[in-house]
C-alpha positions in Angstrom: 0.0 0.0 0.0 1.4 3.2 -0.7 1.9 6.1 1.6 0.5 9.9 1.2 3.5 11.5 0.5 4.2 8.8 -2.4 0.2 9.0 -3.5 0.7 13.0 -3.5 3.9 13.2 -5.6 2.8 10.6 -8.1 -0.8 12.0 -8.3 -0.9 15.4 -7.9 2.7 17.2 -6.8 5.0 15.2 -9.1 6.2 17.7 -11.8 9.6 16.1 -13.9 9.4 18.6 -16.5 13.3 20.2 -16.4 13.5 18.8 -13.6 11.4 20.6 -11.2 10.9 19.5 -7.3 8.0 18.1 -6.2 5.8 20.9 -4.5 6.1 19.1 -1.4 9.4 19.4 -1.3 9.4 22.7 -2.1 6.7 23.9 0.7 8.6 22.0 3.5 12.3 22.6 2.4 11.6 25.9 1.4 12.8 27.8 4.4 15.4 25.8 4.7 16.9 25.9 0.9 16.2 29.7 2.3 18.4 30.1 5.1 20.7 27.4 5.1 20.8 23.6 6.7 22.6 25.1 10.0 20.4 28.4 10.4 17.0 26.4 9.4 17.7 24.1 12.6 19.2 27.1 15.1 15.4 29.1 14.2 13.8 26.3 15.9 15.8 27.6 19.5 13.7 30.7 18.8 10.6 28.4 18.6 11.1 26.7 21.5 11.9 29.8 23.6 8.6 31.7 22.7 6.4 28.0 22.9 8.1 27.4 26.7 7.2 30.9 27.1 4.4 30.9 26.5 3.4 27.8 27.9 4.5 28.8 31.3 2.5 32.3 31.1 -1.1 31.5 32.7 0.5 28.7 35.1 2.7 31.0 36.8 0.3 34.4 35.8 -2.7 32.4 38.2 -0.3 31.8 40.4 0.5 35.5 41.2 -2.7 36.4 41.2 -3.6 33.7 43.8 -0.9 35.1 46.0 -1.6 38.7 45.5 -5.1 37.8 46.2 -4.4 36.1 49.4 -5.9 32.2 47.8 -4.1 29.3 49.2 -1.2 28.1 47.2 1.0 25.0 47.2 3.9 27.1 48.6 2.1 28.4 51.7 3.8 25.5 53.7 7.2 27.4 53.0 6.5 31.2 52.4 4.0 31.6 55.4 6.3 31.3 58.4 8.9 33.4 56.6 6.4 35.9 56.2 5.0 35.8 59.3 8.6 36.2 60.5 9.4 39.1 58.3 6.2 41.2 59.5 7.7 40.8 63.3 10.7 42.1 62.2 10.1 45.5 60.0 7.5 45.5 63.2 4.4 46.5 60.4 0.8 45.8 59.6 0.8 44.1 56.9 -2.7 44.1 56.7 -3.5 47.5 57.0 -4.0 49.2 53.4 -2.0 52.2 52.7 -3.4 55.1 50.3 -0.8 56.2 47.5 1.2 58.3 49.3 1.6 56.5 52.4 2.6 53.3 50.1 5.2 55.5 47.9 6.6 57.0 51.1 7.3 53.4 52.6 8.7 52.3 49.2 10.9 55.3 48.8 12.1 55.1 53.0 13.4 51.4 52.2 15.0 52.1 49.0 17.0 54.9 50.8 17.9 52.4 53.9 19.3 50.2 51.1 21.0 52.6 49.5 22.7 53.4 52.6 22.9 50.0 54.0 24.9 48.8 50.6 27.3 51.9 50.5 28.1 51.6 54.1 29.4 47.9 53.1 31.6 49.2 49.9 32.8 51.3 51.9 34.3 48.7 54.5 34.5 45.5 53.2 38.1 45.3 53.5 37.9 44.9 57.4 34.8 42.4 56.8 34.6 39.3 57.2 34.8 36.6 54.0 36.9 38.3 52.4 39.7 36.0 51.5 41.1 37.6 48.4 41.4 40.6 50.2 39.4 43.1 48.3 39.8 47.4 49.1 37.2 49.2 50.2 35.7 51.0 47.1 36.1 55.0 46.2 33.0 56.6 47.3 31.8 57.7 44.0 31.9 53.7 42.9 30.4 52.5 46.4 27.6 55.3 45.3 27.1 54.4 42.0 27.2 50.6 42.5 24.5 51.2 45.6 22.4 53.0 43.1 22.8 50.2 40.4 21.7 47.5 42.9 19.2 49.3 44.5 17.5 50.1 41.5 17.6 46.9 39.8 20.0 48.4 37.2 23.4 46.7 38.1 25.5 48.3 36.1 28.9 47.4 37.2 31.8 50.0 37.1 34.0 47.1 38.9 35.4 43.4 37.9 33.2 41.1 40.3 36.3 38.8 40.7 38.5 41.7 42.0 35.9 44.4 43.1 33.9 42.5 46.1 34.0 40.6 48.5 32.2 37.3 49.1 30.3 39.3 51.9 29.6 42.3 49.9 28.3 39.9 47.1 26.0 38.2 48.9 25.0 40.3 52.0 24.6 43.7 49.5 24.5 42.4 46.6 22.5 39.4 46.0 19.8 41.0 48.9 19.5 43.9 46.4 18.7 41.8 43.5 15.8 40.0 45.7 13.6 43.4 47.0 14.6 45.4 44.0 12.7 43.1 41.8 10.4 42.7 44.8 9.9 46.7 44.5 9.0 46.5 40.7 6.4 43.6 41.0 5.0 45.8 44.0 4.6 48.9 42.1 3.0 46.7 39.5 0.4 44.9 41.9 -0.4 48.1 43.0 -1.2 49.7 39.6 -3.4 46.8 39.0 -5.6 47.9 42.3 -5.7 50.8 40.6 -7.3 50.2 37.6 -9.3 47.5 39.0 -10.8 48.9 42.3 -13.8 51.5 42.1 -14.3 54.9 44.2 -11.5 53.8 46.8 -8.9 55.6 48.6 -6.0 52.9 49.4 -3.9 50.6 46.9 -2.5 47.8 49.4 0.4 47.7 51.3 3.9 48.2 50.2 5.1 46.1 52.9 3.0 43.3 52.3 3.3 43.1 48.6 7.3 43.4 49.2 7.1 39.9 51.6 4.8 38.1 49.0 7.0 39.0 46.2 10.0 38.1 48.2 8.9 34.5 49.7 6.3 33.3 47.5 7.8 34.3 44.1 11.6 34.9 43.9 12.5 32.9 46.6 11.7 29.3 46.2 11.6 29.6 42.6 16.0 30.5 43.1 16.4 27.8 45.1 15.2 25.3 42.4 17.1 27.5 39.6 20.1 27.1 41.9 19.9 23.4 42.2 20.0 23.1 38.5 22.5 25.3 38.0 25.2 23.3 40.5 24.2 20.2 38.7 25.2 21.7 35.7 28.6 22.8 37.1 28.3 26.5 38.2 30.5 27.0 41.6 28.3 27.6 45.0 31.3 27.4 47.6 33.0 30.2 49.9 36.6 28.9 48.8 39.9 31.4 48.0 40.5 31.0 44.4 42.3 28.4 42.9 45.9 28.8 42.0 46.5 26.3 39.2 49.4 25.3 36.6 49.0 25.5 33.0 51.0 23.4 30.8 53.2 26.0 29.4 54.3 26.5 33.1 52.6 29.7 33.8 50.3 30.2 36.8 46.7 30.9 36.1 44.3 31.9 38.8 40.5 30.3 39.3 38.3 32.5 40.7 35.6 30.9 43.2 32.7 31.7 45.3 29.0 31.2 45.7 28.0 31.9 42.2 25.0 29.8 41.7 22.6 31.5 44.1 23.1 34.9 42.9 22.9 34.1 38.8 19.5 32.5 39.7 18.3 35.7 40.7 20.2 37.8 38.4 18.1 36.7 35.7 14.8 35.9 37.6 14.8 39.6 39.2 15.8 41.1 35.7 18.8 42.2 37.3 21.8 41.6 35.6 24.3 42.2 37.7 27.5 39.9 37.1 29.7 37.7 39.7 32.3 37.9 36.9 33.0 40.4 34.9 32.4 38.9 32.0 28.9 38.0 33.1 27.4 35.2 31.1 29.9 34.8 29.0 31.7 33.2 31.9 31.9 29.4 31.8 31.3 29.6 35.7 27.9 31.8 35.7 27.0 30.1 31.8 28.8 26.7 31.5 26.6 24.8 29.1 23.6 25.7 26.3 20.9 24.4 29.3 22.0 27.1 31.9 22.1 29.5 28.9 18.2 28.9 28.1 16.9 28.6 31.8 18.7 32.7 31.7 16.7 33.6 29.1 13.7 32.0 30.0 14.2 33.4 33.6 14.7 36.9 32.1 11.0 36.7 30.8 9.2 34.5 33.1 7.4 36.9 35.7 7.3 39.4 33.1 5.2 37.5 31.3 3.3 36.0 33.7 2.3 39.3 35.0 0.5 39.8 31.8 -1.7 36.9 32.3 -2.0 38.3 36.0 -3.2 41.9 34.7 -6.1 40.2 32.8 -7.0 38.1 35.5 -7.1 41.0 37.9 -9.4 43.1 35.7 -11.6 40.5 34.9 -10.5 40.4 31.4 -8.1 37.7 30.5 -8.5 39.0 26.7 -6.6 42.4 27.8 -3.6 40.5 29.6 -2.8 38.3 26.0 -3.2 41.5 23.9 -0.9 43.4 25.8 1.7 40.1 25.4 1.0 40.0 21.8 2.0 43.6 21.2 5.2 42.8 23.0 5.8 39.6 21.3 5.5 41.6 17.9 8.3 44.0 19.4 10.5 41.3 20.5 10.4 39.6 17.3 11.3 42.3 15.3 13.6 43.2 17.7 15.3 39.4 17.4 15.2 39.2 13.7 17.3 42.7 13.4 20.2 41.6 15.5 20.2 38.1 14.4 19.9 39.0 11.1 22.8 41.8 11.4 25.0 39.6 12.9 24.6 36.7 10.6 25.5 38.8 7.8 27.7 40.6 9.6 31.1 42.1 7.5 31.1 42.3 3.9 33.9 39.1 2.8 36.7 40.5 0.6 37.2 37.3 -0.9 33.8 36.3 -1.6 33.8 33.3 -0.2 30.5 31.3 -0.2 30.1 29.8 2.6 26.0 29.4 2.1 26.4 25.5 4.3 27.3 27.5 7.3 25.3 30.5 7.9 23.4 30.9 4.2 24.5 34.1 3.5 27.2 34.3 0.2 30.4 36.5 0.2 29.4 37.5 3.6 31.6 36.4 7.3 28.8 36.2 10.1 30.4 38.5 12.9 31.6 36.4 15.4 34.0 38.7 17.3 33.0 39.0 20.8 30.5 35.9 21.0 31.3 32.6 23.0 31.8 30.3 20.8 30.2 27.9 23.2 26.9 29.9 21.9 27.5 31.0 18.8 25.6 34.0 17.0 22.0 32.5 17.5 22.1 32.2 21.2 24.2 35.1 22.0 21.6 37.3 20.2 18.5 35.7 21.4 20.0 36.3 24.9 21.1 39.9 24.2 17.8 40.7 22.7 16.3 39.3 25.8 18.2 41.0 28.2 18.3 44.5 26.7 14.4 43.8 25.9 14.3 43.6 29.8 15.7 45.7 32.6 17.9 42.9 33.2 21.6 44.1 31.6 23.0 40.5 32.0 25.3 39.8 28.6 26.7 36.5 27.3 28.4 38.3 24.1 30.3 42.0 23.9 28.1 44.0 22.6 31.0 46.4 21.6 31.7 43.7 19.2 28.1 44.3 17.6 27.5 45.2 14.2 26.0 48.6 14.1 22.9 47.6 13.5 23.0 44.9 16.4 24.0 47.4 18.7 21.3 50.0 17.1 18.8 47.2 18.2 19.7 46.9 22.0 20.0 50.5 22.5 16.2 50.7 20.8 15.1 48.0 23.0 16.3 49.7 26.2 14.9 53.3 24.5 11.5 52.2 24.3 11.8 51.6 28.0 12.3 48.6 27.8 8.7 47.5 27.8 8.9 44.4 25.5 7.8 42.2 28.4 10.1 44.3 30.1 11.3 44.3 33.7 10.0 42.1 36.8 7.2 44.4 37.4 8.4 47.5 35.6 7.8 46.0 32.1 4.5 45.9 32.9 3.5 49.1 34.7 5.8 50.9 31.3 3.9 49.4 29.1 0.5 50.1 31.2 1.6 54.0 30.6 2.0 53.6 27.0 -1.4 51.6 26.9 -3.0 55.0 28.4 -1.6 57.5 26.5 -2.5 55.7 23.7 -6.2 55.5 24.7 -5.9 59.0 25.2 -4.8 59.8 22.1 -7.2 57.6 20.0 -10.6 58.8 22.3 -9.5 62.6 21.1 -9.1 61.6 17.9 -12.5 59.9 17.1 -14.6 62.6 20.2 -15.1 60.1 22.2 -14.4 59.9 26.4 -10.7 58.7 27.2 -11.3 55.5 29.1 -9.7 52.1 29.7 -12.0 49.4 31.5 -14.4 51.8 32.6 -12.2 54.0 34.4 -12.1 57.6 32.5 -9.1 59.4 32.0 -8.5 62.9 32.8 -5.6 65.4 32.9 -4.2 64.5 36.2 -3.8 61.0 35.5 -1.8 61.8 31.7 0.1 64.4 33.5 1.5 61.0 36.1 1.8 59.1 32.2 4.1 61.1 30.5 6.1 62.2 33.7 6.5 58.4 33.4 7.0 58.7 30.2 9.5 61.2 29.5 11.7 61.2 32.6 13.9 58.3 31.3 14.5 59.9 27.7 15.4 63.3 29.7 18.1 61.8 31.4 19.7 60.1 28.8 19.6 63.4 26.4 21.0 65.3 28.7 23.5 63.5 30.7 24.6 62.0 26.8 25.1 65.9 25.7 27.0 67.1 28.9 29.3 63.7 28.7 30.0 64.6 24.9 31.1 67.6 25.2 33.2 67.2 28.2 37.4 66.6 27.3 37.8 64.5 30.3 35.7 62.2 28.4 37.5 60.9 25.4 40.1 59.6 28.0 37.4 57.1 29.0 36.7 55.8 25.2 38.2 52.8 23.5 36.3 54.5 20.4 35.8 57.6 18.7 33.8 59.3 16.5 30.2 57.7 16.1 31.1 54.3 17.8 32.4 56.1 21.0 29.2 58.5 20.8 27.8 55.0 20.7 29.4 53.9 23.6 28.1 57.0 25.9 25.1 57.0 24.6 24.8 53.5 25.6 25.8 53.8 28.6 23.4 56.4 29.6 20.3 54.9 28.0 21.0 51.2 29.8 21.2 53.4 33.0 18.2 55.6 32.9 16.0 52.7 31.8 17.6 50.4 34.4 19.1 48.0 32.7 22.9 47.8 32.8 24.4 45.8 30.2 27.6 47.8 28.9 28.5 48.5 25.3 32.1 48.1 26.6 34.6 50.3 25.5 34.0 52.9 28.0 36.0 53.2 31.2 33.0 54.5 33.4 34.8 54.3 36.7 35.4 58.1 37.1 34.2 60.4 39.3 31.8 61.9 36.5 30.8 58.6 35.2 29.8 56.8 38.5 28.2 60.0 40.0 26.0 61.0 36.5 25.4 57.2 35.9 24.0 56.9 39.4 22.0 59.7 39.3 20.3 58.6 36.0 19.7 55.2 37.7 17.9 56.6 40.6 15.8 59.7 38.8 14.7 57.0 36.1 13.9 54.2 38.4 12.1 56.6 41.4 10.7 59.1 38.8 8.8 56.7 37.0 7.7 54.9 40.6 6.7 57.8 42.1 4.4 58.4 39.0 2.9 55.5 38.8 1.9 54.9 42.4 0.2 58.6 42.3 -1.5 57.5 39.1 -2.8 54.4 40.7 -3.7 56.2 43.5 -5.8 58.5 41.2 -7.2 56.1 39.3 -8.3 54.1 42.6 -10.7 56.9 43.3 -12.2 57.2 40.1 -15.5 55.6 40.1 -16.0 53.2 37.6 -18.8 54.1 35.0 -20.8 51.5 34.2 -22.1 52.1 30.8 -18.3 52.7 30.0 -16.9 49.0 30.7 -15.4 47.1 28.1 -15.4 48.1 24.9 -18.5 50.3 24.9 -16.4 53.3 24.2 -13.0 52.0 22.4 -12.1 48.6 22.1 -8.1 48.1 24.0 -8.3 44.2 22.4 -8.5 44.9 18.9 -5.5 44.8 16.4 -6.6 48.3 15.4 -5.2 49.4 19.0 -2.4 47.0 19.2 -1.4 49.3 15.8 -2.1 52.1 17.5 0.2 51.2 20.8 2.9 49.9 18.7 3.4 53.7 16.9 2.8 55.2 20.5 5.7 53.4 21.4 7.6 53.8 18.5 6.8 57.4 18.2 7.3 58.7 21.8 9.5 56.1 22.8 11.6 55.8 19.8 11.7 59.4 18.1 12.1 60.9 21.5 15.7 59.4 21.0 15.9 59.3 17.2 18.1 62.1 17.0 20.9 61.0 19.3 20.8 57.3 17.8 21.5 59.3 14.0 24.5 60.1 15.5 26.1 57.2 16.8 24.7 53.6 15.5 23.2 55.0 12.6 25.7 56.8 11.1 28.4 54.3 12.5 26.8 52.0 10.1 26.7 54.2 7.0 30.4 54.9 7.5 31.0 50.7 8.7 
């Protein structure tokens, strides 16, 4: 009996005439006569990212939502008695519902206590304890601008992690930082969501509350199974000195150690970024094999996107919290295909080799400078696109070593603020802002009442958005211009010209948007660099906090219109609007920044 595929080509697909392929063959090896044999099977990493993705979404999304909302989980067992534990402590009702300013003014006291608590520690680690390479005290102006980075989930890193901290200051500043920073942005989300969804109210939860849940029912337990994984897979937990070993050519090579397990399961789950090495994930130690590579990624994306799913749930509208992932998922796609694409083709080949059965692109060399080879091009830039689409800043390739248009596209991600799922928390509440300027915009076009889910929208809540908004672009434009300009500063660049205007302007969009992953090149341990960094970190991380909590604090109090739910008014589901909020985002987000990007990515690349 004969099979389909030998009925099909013999009855209806078989064409022999000059030798044509069977239409089957042609439909299925299509994209693969397209792009090569060895691209065709890396797209299918790309797959299998967004399907895991995805799949995990509304698991952990109703999860959230069942902690937020106070539901019995499978993890009470465990988080309960540390939270009960942690209420006793900060001596707080957790109970007891703040109002907006009350819960900003608690949020804004503990960020400043860490601040402090995490310079005082730079500051003295040299007469703390494990410390068994030794390690100075940092300058102030680093201890400042490090306690800013970490603080506000930025982690940029002026400092080599295996010569710049201590095992104490690591864990005790560093990795704690990395646990209620993210805490803080899944917070400010959470209470953004009471705003919208609550009707004629006056409070928006408890900071301190929110903080413990996010802490001991989310981050926590969640690290310590990353962190299993990751010592099975050969990443060092340990509080040894380094290793002093012999190479076979007789010279002496040293090993760093140290408990690096536990903090790179947070540093992607908390979107934070922050490096034990300095080479961050291109380190064999933090990144040894292509499983710890894709748990990163994933882990960079996973309560982001959850917290979409969460959204919808919360508003009673599970349709809004997939459209709102959707229009990401378009962004991040793009976003992927630019830098994957640049880098494949990478530099033009003098020679003109062919070399189509490796990368399918003739009398081209795919760049490979600064990428692990361990990863290659398709996993460095899925994790690049990732982390830069994120406020996470963790690398696993130089992006120095970017073609100009691979660079272009992390400094865009980051520029839109970095709203493509986005941040643990932040993501969300960015792209929320975006979501309501757009409404605004589109209501006042067609004359009809700015609303979203039946709450209406007035002047005081758009004046909160585009503080929100436009604080992040304003410190980029004008600590970029004053770096620019300053002599001091070409001291600091590997680069000049448009590639070192790159490299500033890098530096200070990955900082206002809180994302810290370095273009490299730029020696940003001086006094003007770690003070204007730090600044940028805080003003764009508190700015934007402190607008949104007063925006869901107005919204909270805005009663909820009944003959405006939905889509009575205009429709926040339809591809129409997901149109619209991609050009929002593109427009404000991306021409806000346009200018200074024409002068170093853009016109690095028409002179590459």
């Amino acid at each position: 009996m004969s099979t389909l595929r030998e009925v099909l080509d013999d009855n209806i697909f078989r064409r022999d005439n000059g030798g044509v392929s069977h239409l089957y063959d042609y439909c299925f090896n299509f994209p693969r006569a397209i792009l090569g044999k060895s691209m065709y099977h890396n797209i299918w990493l790309f797959v299998i990212f967004i399907g895991v993705l995805l799949v995990i979404t509304k698991p952990l999304g109703t999860y959230i939502y069942n902690v937020y909302h106070g539901r019995r989980t499978f993890l009470d067992w465990f988080a309960s008695p540390l939270e009960r534990g942690y209420g006793k402590l900060i001596g707080a009702h957790l109970n007891k519902e703040q109002s907006a300013k009350q819960y900003l003014l608690s949020l804004l006291v503990f960020s400043l206590f860490a601040l402090l608590f995490v310079f005082v520690i730079l500051m003295l680690q040299a007469f703390l304890p494990l410390n068994p390479r030794h390690i100075d005290n940092m300058t102030w102006h680093q201890a400042f601008n490090t306690a800013a980075s970490f603080v506000s989930n930025t982690n940029w890193q002026s400092y080599s992690g295996e010569t710049g901290v201590s095992y104490l200051s690591q864990m005790a500043a560093l990795a704690v930082q990395n646990f209620v920073s993210a805490a803080v942005g899944i917070s400010v989300a959470i209470a953004l969501f009471r705003g919208i969804a609550r009707n004629n109210e006056t409070t928006i939860g408890n900071f301190w509350s929110d903080l413990g849940k996010a802490v001991f029912w989310i981050l926590l337990p969640l690290c310590i199974v990353i962190t299993i994984v990751y010592i099975l897979q050969g990443v060092p937990q340990n509080f040894m000195d380094y290793v002093h070993a012999h190479t076979l050519s007789g010279a002496e090579q040293i090993i760093p150690q140290g408990p690096v397990a536990s903090q790179e399961a947070i540093k992607s789950l908390g979107t934070n970024g922050g490096g034990f090495f300095n080479a961050n994930s291109a380190h064999p130690y933090e990144n040894p094999t292509a499983l710890t590579n894709f748990i990163q990624v994933l882990s960079i994306f996973a309560i982001g996107a959850a917290l979409t799913y969460t959204f919808g749930k919360w508003v009673g509208n599970t349709k809004q919290g997939w459209f709102i992932l959707a229009v990401m998922g378009v962004l991040f796609i793009c976003s992927l295909t630019v830098m994957t694409y640049a880098e494949l083709k990478g530099m033009p080949n003098p020679q003109g080799t062919h070399i189509a059965d490796i990368y399918g692109q003739s009398g081209h060399l795919a760049n490979l400078e600064g990428k692990e080879m361990r990863f290659g091009i398709f996993q460095s830039t899925l994790y690049n696109t990732v982390s830069t689409s994120a406020s996470d800043g963790g690398v696993n390739s130089m992006l120095d070593s970017y073609t100009p248009i691979g660079g272009a596209a992390a400094l865009v991600n980051m520029a839109l603020g970095e709203i493509i799922i986005g941040g643990v928390g932040t993501g969300m509440y960015g792209f929320l802002l975006f979501m309501l300027l757009s409404v605004f915009i589109a209501s006042l076009m067609v004359g009809r009442i700015p609303s979203i889910l039946g709450k209406r929208i007035e002047g005081t809540q758009m004046k909160w958005v585009m503080l929100g908004v436009l604080i992040s672009p304003c410190c980029v434009l004008i600590f970029t211009a004053i770096a620019s300009v300053l002599p001091s500063t070409y001291a600091s660049l590997t680069n000049t010209g448009a590639h070192g205007f790159s490299e500033i302007l890098y530096a200070y969009i990955s900082a206002a948007n809180n994302n810290g992953s370095a273009f490299t090149g730029l020696n940003a341990n001086t006094l003007f660099f770690n003070v204007t960094l730090g600044l940028a970190m805080l003003l764009g991380r508190f700015v934007t906090i402190a607008a949104v909590i007063m925006l869901a604090g107005s919204l909270v109090a805005t009663k909820r219109a009944t003959n405006q739910v939905g889509s009575s008014l205009l429709s926040t589901t339809s591809v129409l609007f997901g149109v619209l909020v991609l050009f929002t985002i593109l427009i404000v987000g991306g021409l806000t920044i346009f200018p200074a990007l024409s002068l170093g990515p853009i016109l690095d690349y028409v002179t590459f």
